[in-house]
N, C-alpha and C positions, 0 to 999 in steps of 0.2 A: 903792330897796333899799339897805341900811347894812347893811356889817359891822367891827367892830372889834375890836380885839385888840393886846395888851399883845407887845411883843419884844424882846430883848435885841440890842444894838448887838455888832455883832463887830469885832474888834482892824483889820480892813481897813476899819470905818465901812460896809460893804454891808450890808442888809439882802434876805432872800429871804420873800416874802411868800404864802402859799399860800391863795391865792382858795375860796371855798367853791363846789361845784358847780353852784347857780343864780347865778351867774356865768360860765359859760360859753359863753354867745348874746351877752353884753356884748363891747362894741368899744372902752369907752373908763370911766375909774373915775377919782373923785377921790383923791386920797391927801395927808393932814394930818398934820405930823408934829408929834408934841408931846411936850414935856421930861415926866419922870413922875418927881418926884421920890423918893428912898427909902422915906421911912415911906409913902407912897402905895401905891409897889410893894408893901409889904411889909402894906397893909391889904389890896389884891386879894388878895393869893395867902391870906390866912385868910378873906375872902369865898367866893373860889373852893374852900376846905376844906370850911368852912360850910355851904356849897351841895350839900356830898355827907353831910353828919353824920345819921345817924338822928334822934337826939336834939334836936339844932335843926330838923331837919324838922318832926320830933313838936310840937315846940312851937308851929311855925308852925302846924301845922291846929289845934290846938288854938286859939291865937287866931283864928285863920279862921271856926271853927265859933263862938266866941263871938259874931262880929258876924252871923253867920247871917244871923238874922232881924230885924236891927236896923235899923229906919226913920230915915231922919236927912233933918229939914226944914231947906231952905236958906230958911224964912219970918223 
């Protein structure tokens, strides 16, 4: 089971990390910390926008529906 999630460092360096609920039988988690640089951060948080926009939704099924029915031989 994996979960991941972007956080901000607070001025004391502690981080509090809030486990998702099927995590809760769990005794023991890995935790990986890693630098995120700026324009990084700042391409998640317009993915994370993205991800709620009508209009880039609309688009996505749109292309979705395009491949529909679209066969693709790996010959």
């Amino acid at each position: 089971m994996t979960f991941e999630n972007t956080y901000e460092v607070q001025q004391d360096m502690h981080l509090i990390i809030q486990l998702p609920e099927r995590f809760r039988s769990k005794k023991r988690v890995k935790v990986i910390v890693e630098e995120i640089s700026e324009s990084r951060r700042e391409g998640i948080k317009l993915l994370k926008k993205a991800s709620k926009d009508p209009l880039f939704l609309s688009d996505i099924n749109d292309v979705a529906s395009d491949f529909e029915d679209a066969v693709f031989s790996l010959e």
